[in-house]
C-alpha positions in Angstrom: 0.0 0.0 0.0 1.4 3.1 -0.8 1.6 5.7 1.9 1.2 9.7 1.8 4.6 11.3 1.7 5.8 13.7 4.0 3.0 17.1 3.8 1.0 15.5 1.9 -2.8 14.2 3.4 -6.3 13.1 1.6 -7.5 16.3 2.3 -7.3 18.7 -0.9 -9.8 21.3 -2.0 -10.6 20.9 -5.5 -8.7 22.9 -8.1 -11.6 24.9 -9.4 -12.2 26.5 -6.0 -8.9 27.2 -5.4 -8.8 29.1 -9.0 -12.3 30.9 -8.2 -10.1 32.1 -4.7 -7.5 33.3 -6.5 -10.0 35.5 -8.7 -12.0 36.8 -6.5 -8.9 37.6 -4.3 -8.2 40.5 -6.5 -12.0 41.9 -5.7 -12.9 41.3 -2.6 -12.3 41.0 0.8 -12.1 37.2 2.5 -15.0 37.4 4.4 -17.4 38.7 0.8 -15.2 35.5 -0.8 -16.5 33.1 1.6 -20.3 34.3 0.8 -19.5 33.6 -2.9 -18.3 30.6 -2.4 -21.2 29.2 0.2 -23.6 30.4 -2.4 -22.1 28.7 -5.0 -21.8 25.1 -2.9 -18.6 25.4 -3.1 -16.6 23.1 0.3 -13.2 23.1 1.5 -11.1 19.8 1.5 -13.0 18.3 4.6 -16.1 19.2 3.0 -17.1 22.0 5.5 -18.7 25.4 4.5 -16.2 28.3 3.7 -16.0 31.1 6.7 -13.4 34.3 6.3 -10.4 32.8 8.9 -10.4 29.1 5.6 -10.5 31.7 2.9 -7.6 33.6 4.6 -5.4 30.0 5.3 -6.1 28.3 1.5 -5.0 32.3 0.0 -1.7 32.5 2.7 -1.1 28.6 2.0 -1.6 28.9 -2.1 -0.1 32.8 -1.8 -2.2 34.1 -3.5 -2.4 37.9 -2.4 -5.3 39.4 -0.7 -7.3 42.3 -2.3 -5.6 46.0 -1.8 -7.9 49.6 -1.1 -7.5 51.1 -4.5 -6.3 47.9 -7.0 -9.6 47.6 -8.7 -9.2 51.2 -9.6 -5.7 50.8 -10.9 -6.9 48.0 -13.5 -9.5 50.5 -14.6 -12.3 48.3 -13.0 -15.8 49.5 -11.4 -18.2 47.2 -9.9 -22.3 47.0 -11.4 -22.9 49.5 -8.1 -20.4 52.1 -9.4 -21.9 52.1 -12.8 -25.6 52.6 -12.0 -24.0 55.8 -9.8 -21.9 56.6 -12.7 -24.8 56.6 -15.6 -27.2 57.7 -12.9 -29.7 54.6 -13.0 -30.7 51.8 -11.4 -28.7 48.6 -10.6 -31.5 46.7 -12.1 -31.2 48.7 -15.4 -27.7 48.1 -15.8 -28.1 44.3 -15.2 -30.5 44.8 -18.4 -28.0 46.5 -20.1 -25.4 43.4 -19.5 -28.0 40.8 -20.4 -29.1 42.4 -23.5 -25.3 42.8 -24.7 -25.1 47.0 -24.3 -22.5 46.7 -21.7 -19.7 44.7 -21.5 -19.0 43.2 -18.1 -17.9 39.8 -17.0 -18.9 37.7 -13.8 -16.7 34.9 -12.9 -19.3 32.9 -11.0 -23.0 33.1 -9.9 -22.7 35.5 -6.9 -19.3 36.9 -7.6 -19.9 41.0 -8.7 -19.6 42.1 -12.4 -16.5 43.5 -13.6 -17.1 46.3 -15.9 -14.3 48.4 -17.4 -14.2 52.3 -17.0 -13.4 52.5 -20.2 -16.5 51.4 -21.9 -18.6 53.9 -19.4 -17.0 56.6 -21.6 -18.9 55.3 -24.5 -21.7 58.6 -26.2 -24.4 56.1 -27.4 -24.3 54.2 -23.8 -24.7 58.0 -22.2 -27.8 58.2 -24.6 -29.2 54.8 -23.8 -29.1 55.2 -20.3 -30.7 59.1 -20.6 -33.2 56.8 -22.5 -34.1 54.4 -19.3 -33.7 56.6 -16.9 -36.6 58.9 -19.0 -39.2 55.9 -19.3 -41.8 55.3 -16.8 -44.8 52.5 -17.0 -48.1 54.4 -17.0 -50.1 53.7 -13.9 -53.3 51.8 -14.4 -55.4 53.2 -12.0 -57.1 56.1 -13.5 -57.1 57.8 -9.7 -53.2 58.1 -9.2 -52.5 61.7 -10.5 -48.8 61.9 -12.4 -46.4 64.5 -10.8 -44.4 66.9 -13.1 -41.2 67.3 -12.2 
């Protein structure tokens, strides 16, 4: 039988978790990593649920580096929050924008936050598209419900 040499145990967390750590490292904190990864049914080697102190051992035992104030900003990054602030509109309208292929932004896994790059905020026809949303309002139905000019 072949034994376990030295370091070594049966105890691994898969590959693909490990990558999705060393993604989401560069966004978010350990704590907002372990969320992700619960949602997702993602488990550590033993098979327990992810809290921030795991998160924080497999990124310091796989160093990978944890997320710096500021570094989303240097990579010209802003999260689906930042845009609806920057375009002035909802968060709901700019997840439209994304699933109907106006805005580029990527999402490495269900639950992780889009990536959107500055640089396609500075686009004129997304300016006017999201003028556009922000302008249209469904009609009320009830005939009692006065409209307010503003």
């Amino acid at each position: 039988m072949r034994k376990n040499r030295a370091g070594q145990h049966r105890w691994g967390t898969d590959a693909d978790v490990v990558e999705l750590v060393a993604v989401l490292a560069r966004q978010m904190p350990d704590q907002a990593i372990a969320a992700v990864l619960n949602r997702a049914g993602k488990k550590t080697g033993k098979g327990n649920g992810w809290t921030r102190s795991r998160v924080c051992f497999l990124r310091n035992h796989r160093r990978i580096p944890p997320c710096r104030e500021g570094e989303r900003a240097e990579r010209g990054e802003v999260t689906l929050e930042e845009t609806a602030k920057i375009l002035n509109v909802s968060e709901a309208t700019v997840r439209r924008m994304i699933q109907e292929k106006l805005l580029a932004a990527r999402q490495y896994c269900k639950g992780a936050p889009w990536v959107i790059q500055n640089s396609d905020l500075d686009r004129e026809d997304l300016q006017r598209i999201a003028d556009a949303r922000r302008s249209r309002r469904p009609p009320s139905e009830d005939p009692r419900q006065n409209s307010l000019a503003l």
